[in-house]
OpenMM code with the backbone's topology and positions (N, CA, C; nanometers):
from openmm import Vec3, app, unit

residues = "UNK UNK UNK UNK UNK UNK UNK UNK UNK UNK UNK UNK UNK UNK UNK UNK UNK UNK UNK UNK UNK UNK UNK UNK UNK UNK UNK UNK UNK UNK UNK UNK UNK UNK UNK UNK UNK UNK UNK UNK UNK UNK UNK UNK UNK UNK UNK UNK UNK UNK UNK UNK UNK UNK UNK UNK UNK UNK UNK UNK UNK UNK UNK UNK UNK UNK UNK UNK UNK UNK UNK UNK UNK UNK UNK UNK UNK UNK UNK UNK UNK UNK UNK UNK UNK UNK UNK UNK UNK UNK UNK UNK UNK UNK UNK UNK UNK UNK UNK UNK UNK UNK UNK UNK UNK UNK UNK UNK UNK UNK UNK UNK UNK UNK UNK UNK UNK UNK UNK UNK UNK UNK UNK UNK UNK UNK UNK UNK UNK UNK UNK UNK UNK UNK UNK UNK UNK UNK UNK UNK UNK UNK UNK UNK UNK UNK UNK UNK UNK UNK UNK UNK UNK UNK UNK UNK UNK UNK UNK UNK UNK UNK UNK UNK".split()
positions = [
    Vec3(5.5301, -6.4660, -1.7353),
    Vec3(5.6311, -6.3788, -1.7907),
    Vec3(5.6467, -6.3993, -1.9406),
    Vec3(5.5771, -6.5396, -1.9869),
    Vec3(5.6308, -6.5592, -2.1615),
    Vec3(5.5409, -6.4287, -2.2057),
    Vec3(5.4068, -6.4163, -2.1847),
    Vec3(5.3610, -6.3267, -2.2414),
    Vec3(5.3883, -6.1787, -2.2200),
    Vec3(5.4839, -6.1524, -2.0924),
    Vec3(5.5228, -6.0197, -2.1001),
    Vec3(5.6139, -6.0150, -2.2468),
    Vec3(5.7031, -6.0869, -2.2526),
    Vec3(5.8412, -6.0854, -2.3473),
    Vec3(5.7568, -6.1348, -2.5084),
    Vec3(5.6294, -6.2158, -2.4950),
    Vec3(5.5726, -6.2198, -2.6424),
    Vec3(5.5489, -6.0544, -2.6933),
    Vec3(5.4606, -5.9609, -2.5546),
    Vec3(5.4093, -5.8636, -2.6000),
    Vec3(5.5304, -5.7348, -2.6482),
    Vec3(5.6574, -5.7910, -2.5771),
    Vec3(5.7822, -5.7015, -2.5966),
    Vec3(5.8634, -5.7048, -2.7423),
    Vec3(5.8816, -5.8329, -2.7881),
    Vec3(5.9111, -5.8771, -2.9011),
    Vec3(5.8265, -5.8230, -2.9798),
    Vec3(5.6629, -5.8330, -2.9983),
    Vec3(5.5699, -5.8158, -3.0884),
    Vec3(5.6050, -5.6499, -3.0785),
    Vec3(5.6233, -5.5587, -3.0024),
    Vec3(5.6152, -5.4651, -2.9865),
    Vec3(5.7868, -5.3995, -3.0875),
    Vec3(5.8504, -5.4747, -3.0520),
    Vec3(5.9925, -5.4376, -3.0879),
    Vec3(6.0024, -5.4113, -3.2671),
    Vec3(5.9115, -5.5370, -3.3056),
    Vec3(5.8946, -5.5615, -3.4316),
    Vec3(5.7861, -5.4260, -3.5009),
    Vec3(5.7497, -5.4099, -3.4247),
    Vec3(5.6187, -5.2910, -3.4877),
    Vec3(5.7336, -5.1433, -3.4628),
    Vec3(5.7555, -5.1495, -3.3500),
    Vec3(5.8438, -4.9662, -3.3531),
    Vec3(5.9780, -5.0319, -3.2886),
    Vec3(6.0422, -5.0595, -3.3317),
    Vec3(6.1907, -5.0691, -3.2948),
    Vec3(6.2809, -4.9696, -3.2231),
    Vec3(6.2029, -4.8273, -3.2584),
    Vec3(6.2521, -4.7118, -3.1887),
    Vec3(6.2038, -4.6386, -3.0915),
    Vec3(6.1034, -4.7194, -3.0035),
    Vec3(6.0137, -4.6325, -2.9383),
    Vec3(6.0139, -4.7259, -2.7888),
    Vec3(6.0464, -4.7051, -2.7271),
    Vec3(6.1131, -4.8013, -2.5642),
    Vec3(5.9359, -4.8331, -2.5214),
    Vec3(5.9881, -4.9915, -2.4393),
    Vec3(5.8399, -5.0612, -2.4386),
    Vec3(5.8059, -4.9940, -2.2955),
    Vec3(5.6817, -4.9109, -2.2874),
    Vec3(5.6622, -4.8506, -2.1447),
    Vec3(5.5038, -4.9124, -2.1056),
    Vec3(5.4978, -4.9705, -2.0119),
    Vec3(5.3663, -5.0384, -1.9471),
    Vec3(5.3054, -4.9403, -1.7888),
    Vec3(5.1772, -5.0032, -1.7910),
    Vec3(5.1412, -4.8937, -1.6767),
    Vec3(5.0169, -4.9452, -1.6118),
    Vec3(5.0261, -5.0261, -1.4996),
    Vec3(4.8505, -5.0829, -1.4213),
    Vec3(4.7760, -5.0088, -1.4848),
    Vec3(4.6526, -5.0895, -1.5116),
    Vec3(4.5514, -5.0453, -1.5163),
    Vec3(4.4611, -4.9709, -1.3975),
    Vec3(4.4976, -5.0262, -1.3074),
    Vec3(4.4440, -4.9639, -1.1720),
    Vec3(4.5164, -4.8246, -1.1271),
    Vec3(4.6761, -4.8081, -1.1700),
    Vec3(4.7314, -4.6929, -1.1826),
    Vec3(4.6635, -4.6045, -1.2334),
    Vec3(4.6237, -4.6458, -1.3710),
    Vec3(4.5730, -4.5249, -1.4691),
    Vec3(4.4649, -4.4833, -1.4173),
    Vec3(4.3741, -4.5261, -1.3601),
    Vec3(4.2442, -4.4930, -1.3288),
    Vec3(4.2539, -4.4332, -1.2219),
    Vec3(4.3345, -4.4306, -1.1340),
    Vec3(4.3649, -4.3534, -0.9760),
    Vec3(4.4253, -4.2183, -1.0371),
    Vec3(4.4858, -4.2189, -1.1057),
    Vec3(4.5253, -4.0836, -1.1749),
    Vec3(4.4471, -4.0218, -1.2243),
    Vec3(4.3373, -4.0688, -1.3064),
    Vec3(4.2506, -4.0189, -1.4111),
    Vec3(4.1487, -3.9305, -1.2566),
    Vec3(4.1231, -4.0233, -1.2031),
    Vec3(4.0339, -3.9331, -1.0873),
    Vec3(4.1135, -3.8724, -0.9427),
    Vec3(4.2356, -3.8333, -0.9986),
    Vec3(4.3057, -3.7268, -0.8844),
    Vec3(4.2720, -3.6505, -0.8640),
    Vec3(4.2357, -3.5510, -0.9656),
    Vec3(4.1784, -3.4127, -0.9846),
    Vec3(4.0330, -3.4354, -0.9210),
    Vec3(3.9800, -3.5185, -0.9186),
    Vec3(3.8519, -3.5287, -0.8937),
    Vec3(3.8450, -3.5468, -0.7049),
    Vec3(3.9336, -3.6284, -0.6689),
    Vec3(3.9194, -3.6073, -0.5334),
    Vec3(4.0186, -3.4888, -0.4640),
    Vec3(4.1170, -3.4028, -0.4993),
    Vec3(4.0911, -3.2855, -0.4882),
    Vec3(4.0355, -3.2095, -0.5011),
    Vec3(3.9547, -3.1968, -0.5917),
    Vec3(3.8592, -3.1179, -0.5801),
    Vec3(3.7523, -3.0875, -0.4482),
    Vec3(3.7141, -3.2701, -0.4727),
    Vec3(3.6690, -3.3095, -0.3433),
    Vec3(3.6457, -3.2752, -0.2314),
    Vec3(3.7761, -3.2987, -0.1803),
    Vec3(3.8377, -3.2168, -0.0789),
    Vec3(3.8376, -3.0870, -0.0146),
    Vec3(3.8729, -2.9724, -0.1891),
    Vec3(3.8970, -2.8683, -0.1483),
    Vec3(3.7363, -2.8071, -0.1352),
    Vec3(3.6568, -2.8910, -0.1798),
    Vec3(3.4806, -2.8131, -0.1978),
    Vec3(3.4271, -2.8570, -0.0204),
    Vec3(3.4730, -3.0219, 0.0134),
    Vec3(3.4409, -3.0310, 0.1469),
    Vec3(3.4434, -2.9305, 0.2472),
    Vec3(3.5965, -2.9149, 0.2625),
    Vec3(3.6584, -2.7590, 0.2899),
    Vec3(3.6055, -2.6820, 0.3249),
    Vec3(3.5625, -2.6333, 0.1874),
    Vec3(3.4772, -2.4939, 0.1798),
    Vec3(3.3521, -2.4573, 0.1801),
    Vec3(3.2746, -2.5969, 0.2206),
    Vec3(3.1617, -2.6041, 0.2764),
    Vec3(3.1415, -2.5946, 0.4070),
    Vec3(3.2023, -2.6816, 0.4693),
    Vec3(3.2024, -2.6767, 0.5955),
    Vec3(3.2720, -2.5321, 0.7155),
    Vec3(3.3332, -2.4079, 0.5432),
    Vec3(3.3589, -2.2934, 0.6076),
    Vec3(3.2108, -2.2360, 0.5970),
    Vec3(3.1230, -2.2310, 0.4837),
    Vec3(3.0291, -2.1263, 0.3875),
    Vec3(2.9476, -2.1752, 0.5588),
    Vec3(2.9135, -2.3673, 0.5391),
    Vec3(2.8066, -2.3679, 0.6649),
    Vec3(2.8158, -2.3000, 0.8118),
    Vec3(2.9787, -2.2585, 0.8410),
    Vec3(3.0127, -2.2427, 0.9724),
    Vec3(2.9380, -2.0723, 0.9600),
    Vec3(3.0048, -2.0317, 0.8805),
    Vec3(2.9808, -1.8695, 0.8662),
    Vec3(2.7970, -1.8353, 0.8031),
    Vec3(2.7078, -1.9239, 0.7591),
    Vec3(2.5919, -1.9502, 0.7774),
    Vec3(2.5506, -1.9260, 0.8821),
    Vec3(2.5375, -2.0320, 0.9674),
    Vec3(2.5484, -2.0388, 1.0992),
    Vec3(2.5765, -1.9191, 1.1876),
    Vec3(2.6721, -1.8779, 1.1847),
    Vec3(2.6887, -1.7443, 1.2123),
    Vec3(2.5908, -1.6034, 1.2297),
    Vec3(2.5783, -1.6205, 1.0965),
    Vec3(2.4758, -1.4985, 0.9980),
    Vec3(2.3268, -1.5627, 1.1128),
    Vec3(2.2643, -1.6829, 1.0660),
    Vec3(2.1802, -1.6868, 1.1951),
    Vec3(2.1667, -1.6775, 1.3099),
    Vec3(2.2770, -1.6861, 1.3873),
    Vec3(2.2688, -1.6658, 1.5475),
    Vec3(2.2531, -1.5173, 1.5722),
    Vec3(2.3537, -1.4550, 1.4987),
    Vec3(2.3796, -1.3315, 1.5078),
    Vec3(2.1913, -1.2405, 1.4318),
    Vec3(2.1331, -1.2944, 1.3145),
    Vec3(2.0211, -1.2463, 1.3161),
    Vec3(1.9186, -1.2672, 1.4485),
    Vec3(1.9199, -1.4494, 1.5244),
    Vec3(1.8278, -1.4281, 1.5950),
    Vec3(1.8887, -1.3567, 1.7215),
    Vec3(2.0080, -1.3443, 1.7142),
    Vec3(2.0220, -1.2503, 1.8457),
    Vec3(1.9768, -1.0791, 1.8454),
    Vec3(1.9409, -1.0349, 1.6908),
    Vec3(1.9134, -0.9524, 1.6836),
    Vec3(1.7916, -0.9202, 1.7201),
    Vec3(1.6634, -1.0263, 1.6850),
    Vec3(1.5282, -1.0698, 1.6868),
    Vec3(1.5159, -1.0524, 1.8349),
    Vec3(1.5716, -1.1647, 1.8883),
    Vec3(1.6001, -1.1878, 2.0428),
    Vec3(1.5647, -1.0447, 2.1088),
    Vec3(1.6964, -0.9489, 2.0575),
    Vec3(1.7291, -0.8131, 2.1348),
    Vec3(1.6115, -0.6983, 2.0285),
    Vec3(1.5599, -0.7200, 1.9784),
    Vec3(1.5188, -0.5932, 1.9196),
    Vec3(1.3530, -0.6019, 1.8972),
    Vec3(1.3266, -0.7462, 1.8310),
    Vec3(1.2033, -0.7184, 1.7684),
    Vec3(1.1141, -0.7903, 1.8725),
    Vec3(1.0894, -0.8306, 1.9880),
    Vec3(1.0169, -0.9332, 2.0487),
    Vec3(0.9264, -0.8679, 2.1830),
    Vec3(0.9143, -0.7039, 2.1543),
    Vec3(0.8185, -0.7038, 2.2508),
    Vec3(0.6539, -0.7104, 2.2591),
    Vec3(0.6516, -0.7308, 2.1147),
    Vec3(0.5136, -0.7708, 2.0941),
    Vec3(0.5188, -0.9737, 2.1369),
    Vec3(0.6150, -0.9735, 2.1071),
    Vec3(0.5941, -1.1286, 2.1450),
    Vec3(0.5803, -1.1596, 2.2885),
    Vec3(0.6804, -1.0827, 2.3793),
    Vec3(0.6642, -1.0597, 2.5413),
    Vec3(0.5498, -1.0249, 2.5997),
    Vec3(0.4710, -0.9270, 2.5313),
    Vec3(0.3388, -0.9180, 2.5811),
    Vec3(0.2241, -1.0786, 2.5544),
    Vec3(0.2667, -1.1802, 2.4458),
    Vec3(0.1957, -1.2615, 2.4328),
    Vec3(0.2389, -1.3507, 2.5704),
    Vec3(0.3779, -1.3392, 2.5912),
    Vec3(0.3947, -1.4667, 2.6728),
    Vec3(0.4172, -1.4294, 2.8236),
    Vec3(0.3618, -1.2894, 2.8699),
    Vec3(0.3253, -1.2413, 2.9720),
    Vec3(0.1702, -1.2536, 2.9784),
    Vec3(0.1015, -1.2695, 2.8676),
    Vec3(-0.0716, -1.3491, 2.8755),
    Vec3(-0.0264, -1.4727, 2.9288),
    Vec3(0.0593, -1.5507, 2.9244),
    Vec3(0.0375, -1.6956, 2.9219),
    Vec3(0.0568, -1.7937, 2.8469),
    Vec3(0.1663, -1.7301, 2.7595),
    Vec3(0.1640, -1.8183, 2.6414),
    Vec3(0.2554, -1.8886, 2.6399),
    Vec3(0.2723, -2.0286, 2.6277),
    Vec3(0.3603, -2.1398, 2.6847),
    Vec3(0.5210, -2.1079, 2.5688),
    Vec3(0.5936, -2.1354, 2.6032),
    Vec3(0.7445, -2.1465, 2.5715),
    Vec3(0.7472, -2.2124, 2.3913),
    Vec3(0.7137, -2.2870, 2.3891),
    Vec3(0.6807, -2.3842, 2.2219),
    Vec3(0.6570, -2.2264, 2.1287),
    Vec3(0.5378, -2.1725, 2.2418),
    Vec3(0.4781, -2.0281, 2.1006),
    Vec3(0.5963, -1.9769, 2.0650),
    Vec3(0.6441, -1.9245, 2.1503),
    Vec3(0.7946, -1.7877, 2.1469),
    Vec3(0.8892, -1.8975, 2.0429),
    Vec3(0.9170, -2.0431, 2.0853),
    Vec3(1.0056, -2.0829, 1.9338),
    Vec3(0.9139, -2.0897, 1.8006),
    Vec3(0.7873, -2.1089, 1.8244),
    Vec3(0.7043, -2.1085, 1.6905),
    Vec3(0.7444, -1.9183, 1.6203),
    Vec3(0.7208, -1.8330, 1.6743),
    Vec3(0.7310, -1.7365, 1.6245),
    Vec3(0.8623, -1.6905, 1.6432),
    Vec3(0.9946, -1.7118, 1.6546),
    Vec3(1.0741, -1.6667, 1.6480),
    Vec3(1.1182, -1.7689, 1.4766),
    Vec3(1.0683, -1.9082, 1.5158),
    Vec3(1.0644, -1.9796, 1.3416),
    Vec3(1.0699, -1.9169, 1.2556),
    Vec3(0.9084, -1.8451, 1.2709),
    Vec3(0.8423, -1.7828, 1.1370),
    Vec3(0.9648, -1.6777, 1.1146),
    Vec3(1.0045, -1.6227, 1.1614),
    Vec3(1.0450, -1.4816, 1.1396),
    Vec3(1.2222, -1.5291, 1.0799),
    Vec3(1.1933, -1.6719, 1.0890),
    Vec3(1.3452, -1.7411, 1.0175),
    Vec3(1.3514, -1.8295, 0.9136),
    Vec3(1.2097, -1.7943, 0.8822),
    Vec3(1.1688, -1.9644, 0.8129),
    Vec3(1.1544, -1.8768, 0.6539),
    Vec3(1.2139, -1.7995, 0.6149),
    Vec3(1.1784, -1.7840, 0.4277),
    Vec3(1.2983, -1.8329, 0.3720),
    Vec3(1.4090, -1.8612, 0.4189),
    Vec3(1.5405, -1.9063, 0.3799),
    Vec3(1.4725, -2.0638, 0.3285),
    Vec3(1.3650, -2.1422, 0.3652),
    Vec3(1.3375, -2.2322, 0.3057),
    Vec3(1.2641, -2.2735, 0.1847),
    Vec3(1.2238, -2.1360, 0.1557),
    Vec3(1.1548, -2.1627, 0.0308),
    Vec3(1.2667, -2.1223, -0.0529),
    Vec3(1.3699, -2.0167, -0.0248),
    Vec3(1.4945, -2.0060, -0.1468),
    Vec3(1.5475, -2.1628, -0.1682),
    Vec3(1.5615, -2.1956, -0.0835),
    Vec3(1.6291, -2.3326, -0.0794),
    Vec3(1.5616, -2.4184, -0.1780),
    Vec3(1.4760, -2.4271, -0.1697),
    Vec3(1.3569, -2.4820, -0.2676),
    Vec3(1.4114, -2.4547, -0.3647),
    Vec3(1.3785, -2.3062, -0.4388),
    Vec3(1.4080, -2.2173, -0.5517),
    Vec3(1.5412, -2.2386, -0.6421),
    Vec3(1.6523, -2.2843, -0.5376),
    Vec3(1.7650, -2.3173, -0.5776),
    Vec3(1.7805, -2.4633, -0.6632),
    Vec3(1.6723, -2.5441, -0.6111),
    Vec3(1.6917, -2.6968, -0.6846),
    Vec3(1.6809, -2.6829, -0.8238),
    Vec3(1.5884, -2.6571, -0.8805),
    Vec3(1.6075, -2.6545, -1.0291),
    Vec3(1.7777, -2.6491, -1.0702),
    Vec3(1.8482, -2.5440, -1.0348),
    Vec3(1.9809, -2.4777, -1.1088),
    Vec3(2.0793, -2.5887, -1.0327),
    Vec3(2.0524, -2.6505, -0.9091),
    Vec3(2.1414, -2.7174, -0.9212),
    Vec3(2.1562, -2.8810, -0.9430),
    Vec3(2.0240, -2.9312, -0.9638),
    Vec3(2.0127, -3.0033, -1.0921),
    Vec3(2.0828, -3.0473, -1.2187),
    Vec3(2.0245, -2.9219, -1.2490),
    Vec3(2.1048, -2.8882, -1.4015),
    Vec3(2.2633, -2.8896, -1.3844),
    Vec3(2.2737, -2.8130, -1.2886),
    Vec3(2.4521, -2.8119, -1.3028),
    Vec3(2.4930, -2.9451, -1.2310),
    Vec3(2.4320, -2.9650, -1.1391),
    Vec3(2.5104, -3.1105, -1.1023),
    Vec3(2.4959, -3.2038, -1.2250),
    Vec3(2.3844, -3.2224, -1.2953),
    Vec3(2.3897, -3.3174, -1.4027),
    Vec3(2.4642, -3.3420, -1.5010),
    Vec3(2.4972, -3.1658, -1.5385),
    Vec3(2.6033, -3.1682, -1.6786),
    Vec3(2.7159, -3.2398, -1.6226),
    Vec3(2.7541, -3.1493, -1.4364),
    Vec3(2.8790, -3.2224, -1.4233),
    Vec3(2.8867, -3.3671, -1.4167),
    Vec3(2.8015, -3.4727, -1.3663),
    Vec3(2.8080, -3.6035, -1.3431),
    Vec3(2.7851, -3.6747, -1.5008),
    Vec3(2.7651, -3.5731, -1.6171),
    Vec3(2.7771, -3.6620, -1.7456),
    Vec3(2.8704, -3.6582, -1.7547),
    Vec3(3.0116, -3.5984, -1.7417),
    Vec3(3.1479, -3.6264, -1.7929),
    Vec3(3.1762, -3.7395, -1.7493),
    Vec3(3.1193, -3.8055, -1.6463),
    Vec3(3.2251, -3.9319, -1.5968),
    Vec3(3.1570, -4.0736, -1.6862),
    Vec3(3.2786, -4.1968, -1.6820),
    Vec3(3.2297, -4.2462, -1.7959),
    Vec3(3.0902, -4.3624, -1.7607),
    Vec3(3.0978, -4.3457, -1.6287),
    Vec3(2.9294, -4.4158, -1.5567),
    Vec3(2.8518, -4.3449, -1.4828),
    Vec3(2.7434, -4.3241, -1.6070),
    Vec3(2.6410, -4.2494, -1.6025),
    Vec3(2.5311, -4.2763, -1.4836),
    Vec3(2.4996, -4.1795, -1.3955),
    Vec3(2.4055, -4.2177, -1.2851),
    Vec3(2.3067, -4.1413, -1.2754),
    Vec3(2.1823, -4.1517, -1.2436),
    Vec3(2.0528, -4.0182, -1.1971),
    Vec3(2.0507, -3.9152, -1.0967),
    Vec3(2.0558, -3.8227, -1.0678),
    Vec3(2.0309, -3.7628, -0.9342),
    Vec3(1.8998, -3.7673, -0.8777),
    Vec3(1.8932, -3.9012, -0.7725),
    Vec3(1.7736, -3.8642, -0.7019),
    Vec3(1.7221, -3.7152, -0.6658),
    Vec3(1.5784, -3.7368, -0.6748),
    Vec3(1.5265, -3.6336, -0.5644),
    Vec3(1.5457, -3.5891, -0.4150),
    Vec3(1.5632, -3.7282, -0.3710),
    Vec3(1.5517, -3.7613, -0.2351),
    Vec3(1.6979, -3.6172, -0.2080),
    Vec3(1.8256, -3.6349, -0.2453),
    Vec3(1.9677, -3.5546, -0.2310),
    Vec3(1.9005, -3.4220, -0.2179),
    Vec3(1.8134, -3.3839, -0.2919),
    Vec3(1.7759, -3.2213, -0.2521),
    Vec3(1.6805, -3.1987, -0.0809),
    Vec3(1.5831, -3.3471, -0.0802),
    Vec3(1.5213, -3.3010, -0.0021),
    Vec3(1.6216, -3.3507, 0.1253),
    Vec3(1.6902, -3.4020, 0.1509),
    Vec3(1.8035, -3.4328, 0.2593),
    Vec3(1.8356, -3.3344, 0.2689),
    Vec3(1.8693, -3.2797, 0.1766),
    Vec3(2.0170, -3.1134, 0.2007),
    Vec3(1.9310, -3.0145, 0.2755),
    Vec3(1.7650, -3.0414, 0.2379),
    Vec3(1.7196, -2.8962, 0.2792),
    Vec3(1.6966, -2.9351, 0.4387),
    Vec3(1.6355, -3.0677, 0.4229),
    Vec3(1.6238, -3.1106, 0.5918),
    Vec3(1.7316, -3.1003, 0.6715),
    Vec3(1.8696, -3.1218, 0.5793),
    Vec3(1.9507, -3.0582, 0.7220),
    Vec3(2.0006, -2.9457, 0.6983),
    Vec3(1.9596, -2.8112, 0.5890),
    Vec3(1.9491, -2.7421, 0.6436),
    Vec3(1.9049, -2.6421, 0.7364),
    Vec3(1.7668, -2.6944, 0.7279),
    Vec3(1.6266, -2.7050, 0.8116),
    Vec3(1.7500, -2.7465, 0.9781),
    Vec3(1.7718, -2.8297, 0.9762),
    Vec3(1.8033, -2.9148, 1.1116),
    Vec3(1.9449, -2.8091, 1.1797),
    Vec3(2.0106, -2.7730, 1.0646),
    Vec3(2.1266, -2.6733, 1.1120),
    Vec3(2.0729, -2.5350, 1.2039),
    Vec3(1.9850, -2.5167, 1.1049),
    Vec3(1.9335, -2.3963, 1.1601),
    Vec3(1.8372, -2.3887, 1.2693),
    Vec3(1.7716, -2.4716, 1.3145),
    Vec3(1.6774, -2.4672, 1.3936),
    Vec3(1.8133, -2.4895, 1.5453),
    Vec3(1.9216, -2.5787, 1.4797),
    Vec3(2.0294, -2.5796, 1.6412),
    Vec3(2.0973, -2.4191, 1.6539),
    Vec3(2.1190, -2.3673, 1.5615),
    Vec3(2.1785, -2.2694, 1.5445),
    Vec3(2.0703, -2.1541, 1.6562),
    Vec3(1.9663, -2.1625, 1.5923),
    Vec3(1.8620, -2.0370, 1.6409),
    Vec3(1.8347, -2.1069, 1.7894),
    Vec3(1.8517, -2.2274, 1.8332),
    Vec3(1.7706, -2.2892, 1.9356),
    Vec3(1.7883, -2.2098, 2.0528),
    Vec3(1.9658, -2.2144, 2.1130),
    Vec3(1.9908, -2.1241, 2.2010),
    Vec3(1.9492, -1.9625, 2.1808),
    Vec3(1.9110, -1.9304, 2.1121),
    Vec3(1.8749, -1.7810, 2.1079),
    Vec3(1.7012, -1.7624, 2.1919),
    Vec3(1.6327, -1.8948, 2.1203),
    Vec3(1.5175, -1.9097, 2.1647),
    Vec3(1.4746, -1.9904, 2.2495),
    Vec3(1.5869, -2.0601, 2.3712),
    Vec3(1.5500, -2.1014, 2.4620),
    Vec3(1.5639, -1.9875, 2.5823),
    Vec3(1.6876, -1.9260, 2.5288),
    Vec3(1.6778, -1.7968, 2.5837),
    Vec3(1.5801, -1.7057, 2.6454),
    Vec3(1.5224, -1.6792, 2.5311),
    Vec3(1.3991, -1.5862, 2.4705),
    Vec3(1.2901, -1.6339, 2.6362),
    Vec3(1.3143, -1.7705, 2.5800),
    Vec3(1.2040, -1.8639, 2.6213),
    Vec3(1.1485, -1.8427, 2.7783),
    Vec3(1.3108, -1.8704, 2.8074),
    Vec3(1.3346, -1.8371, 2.9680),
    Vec3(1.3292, -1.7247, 3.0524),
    Vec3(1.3456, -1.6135, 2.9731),
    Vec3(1.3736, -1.4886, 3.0355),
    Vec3(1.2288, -1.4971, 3.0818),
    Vec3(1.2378, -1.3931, 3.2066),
    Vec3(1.1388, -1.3474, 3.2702),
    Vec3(1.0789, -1.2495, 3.2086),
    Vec3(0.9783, -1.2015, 3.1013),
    Vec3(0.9136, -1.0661, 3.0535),
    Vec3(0.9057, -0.9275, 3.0887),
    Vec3(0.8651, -0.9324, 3.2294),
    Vec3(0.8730, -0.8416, 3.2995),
    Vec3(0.9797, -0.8040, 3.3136),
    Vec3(1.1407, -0.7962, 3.3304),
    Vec3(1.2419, -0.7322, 3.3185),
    Vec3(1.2685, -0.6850, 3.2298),
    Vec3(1.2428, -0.7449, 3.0955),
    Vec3(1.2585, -0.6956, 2.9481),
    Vec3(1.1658, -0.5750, 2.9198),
    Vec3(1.0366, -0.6315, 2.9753),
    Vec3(0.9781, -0.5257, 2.9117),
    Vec3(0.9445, -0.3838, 3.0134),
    Vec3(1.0107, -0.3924, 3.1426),
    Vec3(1.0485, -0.2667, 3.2165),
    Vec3(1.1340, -0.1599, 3.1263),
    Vec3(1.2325, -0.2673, 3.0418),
    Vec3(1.3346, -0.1586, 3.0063),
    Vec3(1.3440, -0.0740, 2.8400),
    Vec3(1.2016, -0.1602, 2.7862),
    Vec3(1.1659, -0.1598, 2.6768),
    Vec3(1.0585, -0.0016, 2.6557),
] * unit.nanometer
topology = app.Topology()
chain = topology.addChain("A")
for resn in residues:
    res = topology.addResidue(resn, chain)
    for name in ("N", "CA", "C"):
        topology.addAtom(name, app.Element.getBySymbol(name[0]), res)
C-alpha cells in the first residue's frame, strides 16, 4: 500500500486538480477486445444461419436432380450399375461449387490479413485454414446431398422410369 499512496502523493504534486483514477491492467485489455468478441459472436451466428440455408439450397437442388434430371442415369443403373455410380454422378453434377471455393481464397486472404494486422500481435494465416474450410465444406455437402442419393440409390428404376 506505501507505494499506492507514494504514487498518489507524486500524482497530487504534478495535477492537484485532477482526482487520482486507477484501472487493472487486465480490465483494460478485456475492454479493449469487447467489441471484438461481439463481433465474434454475432458472425458465429450468422454463419451457422448462411451454412443452415446453404444446406438448404443443396438438398432442395439435389432433390431437384433426384426428381428431374436422372433418367439417363436410371437407364445406367437398370444395366447394372452398382449404387457408388448413381452417388459418383449425382457428385459431378454438384461438384463446381468447389472450384468457386477455391476462387474465393485469394480475396479472403487479403481481407482476413488486413483485418488480423490491426491487432497488436501479429500472426500468419496458414494455408492449411483455407484448405480445412473447403474440406468441410466438401464434408457438409456431401451429408447434405447424401440422403437425396441414397435415395436415388435405392429406388427401384423400373417404377421411375414407367412414369417418365
Amino acid at each position: 500500500m506505501q507505494q499506492g499512496s507514494h504514487i498518489l502523493k507524486n500524482m497530487k504534486s504534478f495535477l492537484p486538480h485532477r482526482p487520482f483514477e486507477y484501472q487493472f491492467l487486465s480490465l483494460r485489455y478485456q475492454q479493449l477486445y469487447e467489441s471484438e468478441k461481439k463481433t465474434g459472436a454475432t458472425l458465429h451466428h450468422l454463419l451457422g444461419l448462411a451454412i443452415f440455408i446453404a444446406c438448404l439450397g443443396l438438398f432442395g437442388l439435389a432433390t431437384s436432380i433426384r426428381c428431374n434430371g436422372l433418367k439417363g442415369d436410371w437407364d445406367s443403373q437398370s444395366d447394372g450399375c452398382v449404387h457408388a455410380h448413381i452417388l459418383t454422378l449425382l457428385s459431378k453434377k454438384l461438384s463446381p461449387g468447389l472450384d468457386r471455393q477455391c476462387a474465393g481464397w485469394p480475396a479472403a486472404w487479403y481481407f482476413m490479413g488486413k483485418w488480423l494486422d490491426g491487432f497488436a500481435y501479429k500472426i500468419d494465416l496458414p494455408l492449411i485454414v483455407f484448405v480445412l474450410s473447403t474440406v468441410t465444406a466438401v464434408f457438409i455437402a456431401l451429408i447434405t446431398v447424401s440422403s437425396q442419393t441414397i435415395k436415388t440409390a435405392l429406388t427401384n428404376p423400373a417404377k421411375t422410369l414407367r412414369y417418365e
